[in-house]
N, C-alpha and C positions, 0 to 999 in steps of 0.2 A: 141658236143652231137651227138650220132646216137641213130638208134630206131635197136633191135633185139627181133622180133617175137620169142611168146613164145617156147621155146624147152618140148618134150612130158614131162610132169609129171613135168611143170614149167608156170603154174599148167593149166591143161586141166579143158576144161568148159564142159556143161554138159546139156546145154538147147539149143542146136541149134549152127548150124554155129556161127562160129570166131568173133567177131567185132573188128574191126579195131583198138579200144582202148586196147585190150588184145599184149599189146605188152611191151617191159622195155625200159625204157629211160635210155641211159649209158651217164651218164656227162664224160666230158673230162678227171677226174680225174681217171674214172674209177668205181664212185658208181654206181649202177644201180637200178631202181625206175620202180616199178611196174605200169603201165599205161600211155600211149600212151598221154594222153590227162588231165594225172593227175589223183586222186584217191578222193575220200570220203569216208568218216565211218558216221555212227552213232551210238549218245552216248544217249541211251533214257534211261529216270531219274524218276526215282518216287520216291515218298517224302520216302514213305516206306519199300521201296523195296531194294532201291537203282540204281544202274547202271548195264546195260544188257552186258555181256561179252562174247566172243565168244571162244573159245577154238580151237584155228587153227589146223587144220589138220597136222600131221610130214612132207604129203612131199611136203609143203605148205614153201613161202619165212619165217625164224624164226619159221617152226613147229614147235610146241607143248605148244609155249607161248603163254598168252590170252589177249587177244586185244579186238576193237571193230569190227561189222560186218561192211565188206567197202570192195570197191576192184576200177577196172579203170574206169574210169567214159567212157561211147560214145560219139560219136563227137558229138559237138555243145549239150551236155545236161548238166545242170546248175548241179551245185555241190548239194543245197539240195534233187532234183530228182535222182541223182545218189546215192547220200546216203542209201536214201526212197529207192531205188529200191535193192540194195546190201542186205540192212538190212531185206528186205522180201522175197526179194532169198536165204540169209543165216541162218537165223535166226527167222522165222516166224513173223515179227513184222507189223503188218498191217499199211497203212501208214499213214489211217484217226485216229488211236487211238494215235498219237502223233503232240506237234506243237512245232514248230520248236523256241527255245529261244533265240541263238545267234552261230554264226560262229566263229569257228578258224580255219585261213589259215597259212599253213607250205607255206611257197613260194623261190623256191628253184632256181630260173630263168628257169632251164630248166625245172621243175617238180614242182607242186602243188600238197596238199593233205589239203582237207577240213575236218575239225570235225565240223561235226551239232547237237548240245546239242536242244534235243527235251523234252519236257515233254508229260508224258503218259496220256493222256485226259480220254483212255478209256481203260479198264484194259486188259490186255492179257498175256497172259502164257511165250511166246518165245519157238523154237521148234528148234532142228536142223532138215533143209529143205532141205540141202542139203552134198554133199561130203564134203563140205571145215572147216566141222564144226565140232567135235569132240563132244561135248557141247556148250550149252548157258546154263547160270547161272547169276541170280539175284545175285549182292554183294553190301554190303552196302558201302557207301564213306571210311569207314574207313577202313574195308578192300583190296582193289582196289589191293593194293602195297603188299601185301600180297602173289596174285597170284604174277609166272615170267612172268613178261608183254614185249609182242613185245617192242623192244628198241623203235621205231616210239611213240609210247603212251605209252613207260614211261618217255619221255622227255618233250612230251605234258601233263603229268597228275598232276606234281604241277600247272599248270595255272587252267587246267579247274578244279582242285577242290578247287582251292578258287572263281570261279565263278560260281559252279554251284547251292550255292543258293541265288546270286543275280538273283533280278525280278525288274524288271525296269519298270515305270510308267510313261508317260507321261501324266499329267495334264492341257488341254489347255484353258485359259479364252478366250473364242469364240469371246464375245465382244471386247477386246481388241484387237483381231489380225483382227478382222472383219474391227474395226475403223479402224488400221492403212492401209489400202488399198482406193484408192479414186475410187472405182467401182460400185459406185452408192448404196450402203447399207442404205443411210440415207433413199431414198425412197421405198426400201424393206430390212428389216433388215432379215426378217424371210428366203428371198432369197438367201442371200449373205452367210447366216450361213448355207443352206444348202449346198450351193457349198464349203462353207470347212469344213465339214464332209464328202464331197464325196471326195474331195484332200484329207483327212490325212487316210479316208480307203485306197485309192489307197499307200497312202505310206505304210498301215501296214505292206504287203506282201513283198514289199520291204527292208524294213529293214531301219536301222539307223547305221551308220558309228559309229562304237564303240567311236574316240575319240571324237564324237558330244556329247555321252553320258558323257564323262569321264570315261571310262570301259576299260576294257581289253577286247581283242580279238579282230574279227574283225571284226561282225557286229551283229545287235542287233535287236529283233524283239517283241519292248517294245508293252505292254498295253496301249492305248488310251483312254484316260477321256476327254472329250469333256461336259464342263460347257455352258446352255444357259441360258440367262434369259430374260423378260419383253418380248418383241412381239416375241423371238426369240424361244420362248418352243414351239410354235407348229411346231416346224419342224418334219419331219419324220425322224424313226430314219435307221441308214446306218450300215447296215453287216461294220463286223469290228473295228467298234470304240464304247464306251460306252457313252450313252449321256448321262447327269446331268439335268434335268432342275431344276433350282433356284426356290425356292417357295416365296422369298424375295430379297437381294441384292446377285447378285451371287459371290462379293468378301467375303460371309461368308459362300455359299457354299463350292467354290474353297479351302477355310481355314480347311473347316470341313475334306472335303474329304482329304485334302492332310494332317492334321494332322491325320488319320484314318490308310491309307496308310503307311504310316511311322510307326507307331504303331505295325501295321504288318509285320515289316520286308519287306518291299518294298522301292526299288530303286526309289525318285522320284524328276520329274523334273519336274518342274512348266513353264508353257509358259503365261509372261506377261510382260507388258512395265506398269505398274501400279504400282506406289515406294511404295504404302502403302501395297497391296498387295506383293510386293516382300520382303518387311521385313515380315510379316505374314508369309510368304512361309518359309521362309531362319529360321524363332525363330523356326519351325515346324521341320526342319531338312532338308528341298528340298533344289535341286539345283535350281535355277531361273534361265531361257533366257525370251531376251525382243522376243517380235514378230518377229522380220528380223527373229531369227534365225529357228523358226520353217518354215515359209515363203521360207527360202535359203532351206529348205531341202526339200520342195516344187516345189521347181522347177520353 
């Protein structure tokens, strides 16, 4: 592998001095990959709309075909901030109106290129913001294939269109993962449940490793249901995770909402060690894990 800085009109930037990452990665064979440090796009998604497309510039690497906005990521910056960042330098997409649903990585040994499927929270237009963009254009999933798409994301666009309308759920019976830990919960139960709603926020952000979920791609940045019940509902509740509290037995909460869920076309995954509940879960449609395993992704 070597790195060769970009040459003029391959392709010049246009906000300031060079970074480092603006450079091609040539594998030994000969292909050469745009960025230094690897690439991101993003594919932000609205139910209605569809998917936001970018129309590359000609004398752009694959001019004139349309892709997603994305380009080299900078040193030491995480694939969905480099995304965020492409996508609102190319393509006016602001960062706070979309959340990020799950990652696919191209991984190439010498070369990665992240796709981060975002949903649009908050509505906005898309803009060409800058040279590298001919257009952006709303297209709906069934047209995608339509346009002549960069080879990079038409290789990648059978996957992410059969995932782009799973939504994944995690449903966790609090009590249950609370018992299985011996940290002193018997003499504060309402404690020990607040301390894992502040662990599974801290995971939201992070993601969940796709095959944890059974999913495709490569990471996943599911909904959090968090069920409490009996001394445990007065907890407060924690950015991030959605809490339930039980107004009676919380194994016919947990039932309720996750047959609801499923109802609505939601991906869901039931977290209990509780047999009665896991068949409830499983006639509903959910997948069930016992405790360990939300637990192990806890850390």
């Amino acid at each position: 592998m070597t790195i060769e800085p970009a040459r003029p009109g391959e392709p010049p930037r246009f906000d300031g001095p060079r970074d480092p990452g603006d450079a091609w990665v040539v594998a030994d064979t000969g292909e050469r990959y745009w960025g230094r440090f690897g690439a991101a796009g993003l594919m932000a998604f609205d139910a209605e709309r569809g998917v936001l497309l970018q129309h590359r510039v000609g004398w752009s690497h694959h001019g004139g075909t349309w892709a997603l906005p994305g380009g080299a990521l900078h040193q030491g910056e995480p694939a969905i901030d480099g995304a965020l960042r492409e996508a609102s330098e190319e393509a006016g997409v602001p960062s706070a109106a979309v959340r990020p649903r799950f990652t696919h990585v191209l991984d190439l040994g010498v070369w990665s290129y992240t796709t981060v499927v975002a949903d649009v929270v908050e509505h906005f237009a898309g803009a060409v913001t800058d040279p590298e963009s001919l257009a952006v254009e709303w297209t709906s999933i069934d047209q995608v294939d339509q346009h002549p798409l960069h080879p990079g994301f038409a290789a990648a666009w059978t996957s992410l269109r059969d995932l782009v309308h799973v939504h994944p759920v995690v449903v966790v019976d609090a009590a249950n993962v609370v018992g299985s830990v011996p940290d002193g919960w018997w003499k504060d139960r309402a404690g020990a449940t607040e301390r894992l709603l502040t662990r599974v926020a801290g995971l939201a952000p992070a993601g969940v490793p796709a095959e944890a979920l059974g999913l495709g791609a490569t990471h996943w940045f599911p909904e959090f249901v968090v069920v409490v019940e009996g001394k445990a509902r007065d907890v407060m509740d924690v950015d991030g995770v959605r809490t339930v509290r039980a107004a009676g037995e919380g194994d016919d909460t947990i039932a309720t909402e996750t047959a609801a869920l499923v109802e609505d076309g939601r991906t869901v995954t039931v977290v209990t060690s509780d047999r009665g509940l896991r068949a409830r879960a499983e006639e509903a449609g959910a997948i069930v894990h016992g405790a360990r395993w939300l637990l192990e992704l806890l850390g």
